[in-house]
C-alpha positions in Angstrom: 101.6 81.2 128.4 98.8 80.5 125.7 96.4 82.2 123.6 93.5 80.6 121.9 94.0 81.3 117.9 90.3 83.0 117.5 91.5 85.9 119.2 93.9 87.0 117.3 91.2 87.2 114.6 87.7 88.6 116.3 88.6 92.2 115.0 88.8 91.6 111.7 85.9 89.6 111.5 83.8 92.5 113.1 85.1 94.4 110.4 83.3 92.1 108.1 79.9 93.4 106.2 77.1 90.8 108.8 77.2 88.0 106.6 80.5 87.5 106.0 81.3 88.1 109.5 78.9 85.4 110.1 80.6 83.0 108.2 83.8 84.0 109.5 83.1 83.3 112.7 81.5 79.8 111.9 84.5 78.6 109.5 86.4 79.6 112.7 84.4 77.7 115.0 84.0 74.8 113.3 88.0 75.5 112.2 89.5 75.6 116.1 86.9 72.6 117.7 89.5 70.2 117.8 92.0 72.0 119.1 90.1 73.4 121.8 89.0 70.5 122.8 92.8 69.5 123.6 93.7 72.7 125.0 94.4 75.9 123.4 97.7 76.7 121.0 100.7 77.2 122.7 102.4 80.8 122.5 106.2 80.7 123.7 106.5 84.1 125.5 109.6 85.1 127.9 107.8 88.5 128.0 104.8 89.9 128.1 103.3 93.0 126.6 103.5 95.1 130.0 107.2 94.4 129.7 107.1 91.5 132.5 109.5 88.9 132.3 107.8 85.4 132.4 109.6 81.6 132.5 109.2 79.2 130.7 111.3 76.1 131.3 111.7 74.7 127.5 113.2 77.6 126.6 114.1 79.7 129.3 117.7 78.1 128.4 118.6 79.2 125.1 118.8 82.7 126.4 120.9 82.4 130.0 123.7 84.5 128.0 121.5 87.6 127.4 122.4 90.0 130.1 121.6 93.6 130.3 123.6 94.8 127.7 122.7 92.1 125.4 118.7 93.2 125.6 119.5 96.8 124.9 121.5 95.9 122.2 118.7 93.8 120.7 116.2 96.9 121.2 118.6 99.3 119.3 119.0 96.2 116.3 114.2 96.9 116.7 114.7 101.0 116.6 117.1 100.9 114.0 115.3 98.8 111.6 111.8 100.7 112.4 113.9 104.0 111.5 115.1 102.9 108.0 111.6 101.2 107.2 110.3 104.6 108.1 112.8 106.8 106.0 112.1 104.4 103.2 108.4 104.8 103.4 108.6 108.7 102.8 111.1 108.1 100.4 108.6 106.2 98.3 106.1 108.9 98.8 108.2 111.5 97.9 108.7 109.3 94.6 112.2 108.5 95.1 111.1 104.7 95.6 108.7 102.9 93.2 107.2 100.4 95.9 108.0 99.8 99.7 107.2 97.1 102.1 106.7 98.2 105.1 108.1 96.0 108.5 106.4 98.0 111.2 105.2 95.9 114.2 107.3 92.8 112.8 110.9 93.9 114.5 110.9 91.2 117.2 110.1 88.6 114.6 113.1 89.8 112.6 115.8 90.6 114.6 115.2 87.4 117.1 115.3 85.3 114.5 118.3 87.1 112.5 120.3 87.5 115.9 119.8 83.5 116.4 121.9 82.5 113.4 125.6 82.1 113.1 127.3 84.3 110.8 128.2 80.5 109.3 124.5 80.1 108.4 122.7 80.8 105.2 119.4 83.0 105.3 116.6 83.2 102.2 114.1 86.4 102.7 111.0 87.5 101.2 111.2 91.3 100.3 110.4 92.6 103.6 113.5 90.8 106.2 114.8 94.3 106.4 115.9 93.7 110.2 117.0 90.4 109.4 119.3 92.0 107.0 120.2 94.4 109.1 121.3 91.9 112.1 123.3 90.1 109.1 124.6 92.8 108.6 123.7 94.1 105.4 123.8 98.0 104.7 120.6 99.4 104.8 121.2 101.5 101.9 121.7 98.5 99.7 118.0 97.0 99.9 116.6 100.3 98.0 118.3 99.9 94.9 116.0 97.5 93.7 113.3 99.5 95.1 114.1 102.0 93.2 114.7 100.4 89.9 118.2 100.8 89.3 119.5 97.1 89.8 118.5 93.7 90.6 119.3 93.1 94.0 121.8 95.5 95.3 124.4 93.2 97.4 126.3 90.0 97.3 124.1 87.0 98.7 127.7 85.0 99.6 129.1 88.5 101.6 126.8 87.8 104.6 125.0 84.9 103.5 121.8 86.4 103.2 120.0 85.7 100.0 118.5 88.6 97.4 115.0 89.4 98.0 112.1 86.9 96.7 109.0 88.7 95.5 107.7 85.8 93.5 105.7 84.4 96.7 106.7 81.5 98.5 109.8 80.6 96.0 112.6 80.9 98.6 111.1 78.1 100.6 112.6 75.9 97.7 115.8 77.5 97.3 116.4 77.1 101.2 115.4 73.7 100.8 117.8 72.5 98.0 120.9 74.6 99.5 120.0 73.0 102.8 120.1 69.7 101.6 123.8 70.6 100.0 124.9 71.6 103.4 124.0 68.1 104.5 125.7 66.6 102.1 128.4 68.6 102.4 128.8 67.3 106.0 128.9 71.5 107.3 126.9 72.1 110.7 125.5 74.9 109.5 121.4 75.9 109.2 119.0 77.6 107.1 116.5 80.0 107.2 113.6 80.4 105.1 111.1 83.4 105.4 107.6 83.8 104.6 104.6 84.9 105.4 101.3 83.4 106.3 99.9 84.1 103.3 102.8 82.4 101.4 102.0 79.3 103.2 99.0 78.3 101.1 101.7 78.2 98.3 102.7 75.3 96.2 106.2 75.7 96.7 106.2 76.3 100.4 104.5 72.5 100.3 106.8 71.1 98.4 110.1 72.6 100.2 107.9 70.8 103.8 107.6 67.8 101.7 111.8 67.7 100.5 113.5 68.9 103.5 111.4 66.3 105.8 112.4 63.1 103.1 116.1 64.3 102.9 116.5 65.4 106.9 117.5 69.0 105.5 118.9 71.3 108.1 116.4 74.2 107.4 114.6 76.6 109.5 111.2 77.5 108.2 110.4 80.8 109.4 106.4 81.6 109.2 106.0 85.6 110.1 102.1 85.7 110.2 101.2 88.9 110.5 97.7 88.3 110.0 97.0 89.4 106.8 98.2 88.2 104.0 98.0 91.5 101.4 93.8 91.7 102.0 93.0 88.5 103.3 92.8 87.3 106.9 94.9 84.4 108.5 91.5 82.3 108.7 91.3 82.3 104.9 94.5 80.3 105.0 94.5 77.8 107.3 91.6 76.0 109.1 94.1 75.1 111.8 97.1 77.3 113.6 99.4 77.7 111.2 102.3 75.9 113.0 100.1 72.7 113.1 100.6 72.3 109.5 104.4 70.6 110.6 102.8 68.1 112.1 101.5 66.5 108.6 104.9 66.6 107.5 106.7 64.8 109.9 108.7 67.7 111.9 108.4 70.0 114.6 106.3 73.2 114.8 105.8 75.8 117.1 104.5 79.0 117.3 105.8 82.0 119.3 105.0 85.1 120.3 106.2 87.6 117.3 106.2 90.7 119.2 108.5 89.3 122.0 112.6 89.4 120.8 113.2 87.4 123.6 111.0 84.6 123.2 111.7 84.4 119.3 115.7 84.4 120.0 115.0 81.5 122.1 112.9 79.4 119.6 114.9 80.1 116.4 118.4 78.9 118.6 116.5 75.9 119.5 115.2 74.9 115.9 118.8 76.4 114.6 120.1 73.7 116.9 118.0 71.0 115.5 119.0 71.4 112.2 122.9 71.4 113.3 122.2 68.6 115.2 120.9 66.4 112.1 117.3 66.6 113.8 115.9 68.0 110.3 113.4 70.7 109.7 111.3 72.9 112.0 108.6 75.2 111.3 108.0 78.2 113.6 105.1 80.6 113.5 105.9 83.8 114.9 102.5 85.4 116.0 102.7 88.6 115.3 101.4 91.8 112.8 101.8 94.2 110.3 100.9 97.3 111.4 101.3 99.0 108.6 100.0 98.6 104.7 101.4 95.3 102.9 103.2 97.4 100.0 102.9 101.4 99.7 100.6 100.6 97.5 98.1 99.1 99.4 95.0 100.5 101.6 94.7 98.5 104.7 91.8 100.5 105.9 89.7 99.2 102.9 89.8 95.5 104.7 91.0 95.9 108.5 89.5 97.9 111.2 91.2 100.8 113.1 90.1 98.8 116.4 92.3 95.9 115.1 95.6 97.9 114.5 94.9 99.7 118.2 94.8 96.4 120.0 97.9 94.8 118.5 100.1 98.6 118.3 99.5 97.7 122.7 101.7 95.0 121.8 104.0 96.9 120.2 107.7 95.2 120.6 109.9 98.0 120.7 107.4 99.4 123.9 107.6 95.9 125.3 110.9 95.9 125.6 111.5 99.8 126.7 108.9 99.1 129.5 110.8 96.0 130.6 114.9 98.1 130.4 113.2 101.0 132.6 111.6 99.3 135.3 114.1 95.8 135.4 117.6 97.7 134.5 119.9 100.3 135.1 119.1 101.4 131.3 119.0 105.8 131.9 117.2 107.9 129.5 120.5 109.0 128.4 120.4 105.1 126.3 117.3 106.2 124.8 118.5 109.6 123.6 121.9 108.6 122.1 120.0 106.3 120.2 117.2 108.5 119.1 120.0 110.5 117.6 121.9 107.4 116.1 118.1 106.3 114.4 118.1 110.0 112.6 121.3 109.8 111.4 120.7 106.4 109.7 117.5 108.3 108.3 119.6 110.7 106.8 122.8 108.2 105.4 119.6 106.6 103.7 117.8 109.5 102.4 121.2 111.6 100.9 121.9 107.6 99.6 118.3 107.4 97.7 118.7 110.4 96.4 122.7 109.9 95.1 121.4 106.9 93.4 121.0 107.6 89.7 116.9 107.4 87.7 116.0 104.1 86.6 116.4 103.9 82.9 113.0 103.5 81.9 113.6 101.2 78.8 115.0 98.6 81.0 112.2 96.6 81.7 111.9 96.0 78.5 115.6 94.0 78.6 116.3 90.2 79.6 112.7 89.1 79.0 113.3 87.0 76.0 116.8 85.5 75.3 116.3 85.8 71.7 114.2 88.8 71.9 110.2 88.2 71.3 108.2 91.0 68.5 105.6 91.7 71.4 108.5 93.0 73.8 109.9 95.2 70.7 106.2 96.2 69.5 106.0 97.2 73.3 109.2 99.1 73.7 108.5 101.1 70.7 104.9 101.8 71.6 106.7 102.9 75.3 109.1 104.8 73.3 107.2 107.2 71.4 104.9 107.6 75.2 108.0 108.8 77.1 109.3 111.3 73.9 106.1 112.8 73.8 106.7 114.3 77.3 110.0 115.7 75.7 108.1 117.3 72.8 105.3 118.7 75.5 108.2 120.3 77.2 109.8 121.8 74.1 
């Protein structure tokens, strides 16, 4: 199954004022001539978005153990994380949350990949792996702490191995890297993965981490969700090739799968998980796929993407994809659906009656751990912040 890479980005570029979209479409061009004259980039996909089961024979064998049972549990692992991204969304609305990034439209990408590793693996996220968390089996209610501003993480990393959440762009790709090339040296068989998005890519650090774990053989996973956008800038502004092709200058392995298909991500992570167990080295997979909703809470998608673009890829949506395909090719009753309906709200409400049981942020933190030695700037600041927050107090009085 294949896709030709300029698709994926047509609607954004009519979204474009004439000369940029102009422009757009000629960087593209002139970006995708090589590879189209060798063929269009391949898209692993077991299933198709009508819900269709399709083969493929390179990796039609890393999922012979997933029977009926195992699918439906892979769609509650996609319902369950969309439900707690949800509740945490109108959390932050409601104020109880400073900031929230939003997975909608990535739960294939996440829970494939997270339901691929071994419990003996070690996973490094970005700040939005909340279904990769979830299959690792981190409670839900412990991602919000830092969210809301009352700690710095919220969970042991070593408890599930799963890694605190990165916001400084691209970082983790490192810290995969080095504790990869300890588990090599260690002699373990365990494997890494690092997450990051497309826009990450064009980082520094994500580079260097290519450039380390190729010389030293590292046993790491790199794990590419491009969504499409990275914050308000379209995949094309990254990359004048598909993004998976970057491996090849690096010496390992990259493919790119279809992000909105759990079955066909499941597959490709096991096989580069088995790589890097195997003492093969790195692999770089692209998961094609989008973000549906805004980057952070704080962002306005509709100032840079078109609604035309969201309603194309929401037809791909992979929690319908995989519905369509347990109704019409299982024994999957509606009775399944509504049990789990009614498992989703009452993970909306252990998260909400969490949130709110978590205590205010103290305000004068931020103003703590900056400088070892303390700085005169920071304590000019948190005296300046201070007498702004007491004069609320006095307004009251």
């Amino acid at each position: 199954m294949t896709v030709d890479s300029a698709d994926s980005t047509a609607a954004a570029q009519e979204a474009q004022p004439p000369r940029k979209r102009a422009a757009a479409k000629k960087s593209a061009k002139k970006s995708t001539g090589t590879t189209a004259a060798k063929g269009r980039p391949e898209l692993v996909q077991l299933m198709t978005p009508e819900g269709k089961r399709v083969k493929n024979a390179a990796y039609d064998k890393y999922v012979t153990d997933i029977t009926d049972d195992a699918l439906r549990d892979l769609y509650r692992d996609m319902v369950m994380a969309r439900r707690f991204d949800a509740e945490a969304v109108t959390l932050q609305r409601q104020g109880e949350l400073g900031l929230w990034p939003s997975l909608l439209g990535q739960e294939a990408a996440q829970v494939g990949s997270g339901r691929a590793t071994r419990e003996d693996d070690y996973v490094f996220p970005t700040y939005r792996e909340h279904g990769v968390a979830w299959c690792r089996g981190v409670d839900p209610t412990k991602l919000l702490g830092m969210f809301r501003g009352v700690n710095n993480g919220g969970w042991d990393p070593n408890s599930n191995n799963f890694q605190l959440y990165t916001i400084v762009i691209g970082s983790q790709a490192l810290h995969a890297t080095g504790y990869a090339m300890g588990v090599a040296k260690d002699g373990a068989d365990s494997a890494v993965v690092a997450y990051f998005g497309d826009g990450a890519s064009s980082q520094g650090d994500v580079a260097e981490a290519f450039t380390f774990s190729a010389v030293y053989n590292a046993p790491v996973v790199f794990f590419c969700q491009n969504n499409q956008w990275a914050i308000s800038e379209p995949t094309e502004k990254q990359t004048r090739v598909p993004l998976y092709q970057r491996a090849q200058g690096y010496g390992f392995p990259g493919v790119r799968v279809d992000g909105n298909d759990v079955l066909a991500v499941l597959a490709v992570t096991r096989w580069a998980l088995e790589r890097a167990r195997n003492g093969e080295g790195p692999t770089l997979v692209e998961a094609f796929t989008y973000r549906m909703g805004a980057h952070t809470t704080s962002d306005d998608p509709t100032k840079y993407r078109a609604d035309e673009e969201r309603a194309s890829w929401e037809a791909k949506d992979p929690i319908l994809r995989l519905r369509t395909y347990l109704e019409a090719q299982t024994d999957t009753d509606e009775g399944f659906f509504a049990e789990l309906d009614a498992e989703a709200e009452a993970l909306g409400k252990r998260v909400r009656d969490a949130v709110r049981a978590m205590p205010d942020p103290d305000h004068m933190a931020i103003f703590e751990n900056v400088y070892a030695d303390g700085h005169a700037l920071v304590d000019e600041e948190r005296a300046q912040f201070a007498a702004y927050q007491a004069s609320f107090a006095e307004e009251g009085a």
